[in-house]
C-alpha positions, 0 to 999 in steps of 0.5 A: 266851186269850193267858194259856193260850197263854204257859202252853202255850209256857213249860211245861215238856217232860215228860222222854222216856220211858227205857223203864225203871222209876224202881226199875230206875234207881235199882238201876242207880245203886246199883250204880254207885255200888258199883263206883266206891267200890270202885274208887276205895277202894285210892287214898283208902286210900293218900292216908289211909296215907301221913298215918298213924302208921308203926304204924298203916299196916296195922293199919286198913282204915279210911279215917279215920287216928286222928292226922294225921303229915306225918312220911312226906312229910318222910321220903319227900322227903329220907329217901334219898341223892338228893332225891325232887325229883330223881326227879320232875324226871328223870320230867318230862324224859323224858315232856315230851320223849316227849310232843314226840317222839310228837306230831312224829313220829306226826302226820308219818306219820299225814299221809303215810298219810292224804294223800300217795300214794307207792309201797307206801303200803298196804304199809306201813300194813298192816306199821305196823299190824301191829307193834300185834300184836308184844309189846314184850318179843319186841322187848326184847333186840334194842332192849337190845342196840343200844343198848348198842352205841351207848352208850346204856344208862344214858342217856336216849335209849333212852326218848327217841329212838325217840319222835322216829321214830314208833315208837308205831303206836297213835298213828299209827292214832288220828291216821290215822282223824281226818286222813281225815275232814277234808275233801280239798277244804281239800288241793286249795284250799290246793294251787290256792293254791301250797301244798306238802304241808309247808304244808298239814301245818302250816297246815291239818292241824295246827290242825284236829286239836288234839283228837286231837293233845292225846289223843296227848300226854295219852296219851304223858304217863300211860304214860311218867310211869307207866313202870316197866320202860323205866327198870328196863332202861336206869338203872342210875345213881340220879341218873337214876332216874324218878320210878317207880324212886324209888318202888322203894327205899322197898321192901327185901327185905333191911332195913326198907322206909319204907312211910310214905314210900313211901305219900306219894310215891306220893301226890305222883306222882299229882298231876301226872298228876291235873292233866294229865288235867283241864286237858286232859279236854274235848280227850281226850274230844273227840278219842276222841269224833270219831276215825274219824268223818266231819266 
């Protein structure tokens, strides 16, 4: 009798029904699978490319390159008049301190929207979030104009300041939905306590909303190391360029473009985003999963 009550508790459970076929199922994973080669097939072909013969390039849709040249990365890296280092090193500047910039500032105004109560509060959080709907090149010619008055234009503060002023709304929403659903009663204890709001911003905000803040700052860091019309506008001076507007001169109308070149350094400039986005994967997708939602 005790034998088959051990083999009744250490059986297995049969899995829960899914309501599906296992045919459906597995049509349904075919054609996942499908989708995701197919999306993922224009990056591995340029992984391949940039390893090819410059002849073989275009000649091939194959993803096996028939003989392994390193000659574009050589090419790529030290081929122009500036070190491609240089342009990944500007890059890096830029989106660490957009980075910086956007977690400071938003979490500042995300806080005084969630928590602190002061005349117009609504207001203003209907007019912050209805700059979502504004197109950035409606803004562009105001901006540009500015900054050529202040002496900014080939510089980087047209793309590093306004990060310092919490001008990403998208941020401030997303930080916004997670600070309201922290409990207040954390506010009115540490306040019983004697703490100002700046303390309960640093010492009891902060610390609970490391999800959503490290989904700011992967974010901040894709769309500012991908950007390619913020520098085209504001750089004029190469030593300057981004990382993207290197990319850009491997590519001439008028003469002989490396596209070689142009294939292996773009493979190299994926690498950091790459790494980013894994170390800090279980964060993002706890800080998208838990936004909005009630603790």
């Amino acid at each position: 009798m005790t034998d088959i009550l051990m083999t009744a508790v250490t059986a297995p459970l049969p899995p829960p029904p899914t309501g599906r076929s296992p045919i459906a199922s597995a049509l349904i994973h075919v054609a996942l699978i499908a989708a995701s080669i197919a999306m993922i097939y224009p990056l591995l072909w340029m992984v391949s490319a940039s390893v090819r013969p410059e002849d073989e390039i275009f000649s091939s849709t194959s993803l096996l390159p028939s003989s392994i040249d390193l000659g574009s990365y050589v090419r790529g890296w030290f081929g122009l008049d500036i070190s491609f280092g240089r342009f990944f090193w500007n890059s890096l500047v830029v989106s660490v301190l957009t980075v910086i910039g956007n977690v400071v500032a938003c979490s500042l105004a995300a806080y005084a929207f969630a928590r602190l109560r002061f005349a117009g509060r609504n207001f203003w959080f209907a007019i912050m979030l209805g700059t979502l709907m504004i197109p950035y090149h409606v803004t562009l010619i105001p901006q540009y104009v500015l900054f050529l008055n202040l002496g900014w234009v080939d510089t980087y503060l047209p793309l590093i300041v306004p990060k310092f002023l919490a001008s990403d709304a998208f941020f401030i929403f997303l930080m916004v939905q997670f600070f309201r659903g922290i409990p207040r009663e954390l506010d009115e204890a540490a306040m019983m306590d004697g703490c100002s709001p700046w303390r309960i911003y640093w010492k009891i905000m902060l610390p609970l909303s490391l999800p959503v803040l490290a989904t700011a700052a992967i974010f901040s860091f894709i769309w500012t190391w991908d950007d390619f019309f913020g520098p085209l506008i504001y750089l004029n001076d190469m030593n300057n360029y981004t990382i993207q507007l290197g990319l850009r001169t491997f590519v001439d109308s008028s003469s002989t473009s490396d596209w070689g070149g142009l294939f292996a350094m773009s493979t190299l400039s994926l690498v950091p985003v790459f790494f980013f986005f894994l170390f800090f994967q279980r964060l993002l997708i706890e800080g998208i999963a838990t936004t909005g939602m009630k603790r």
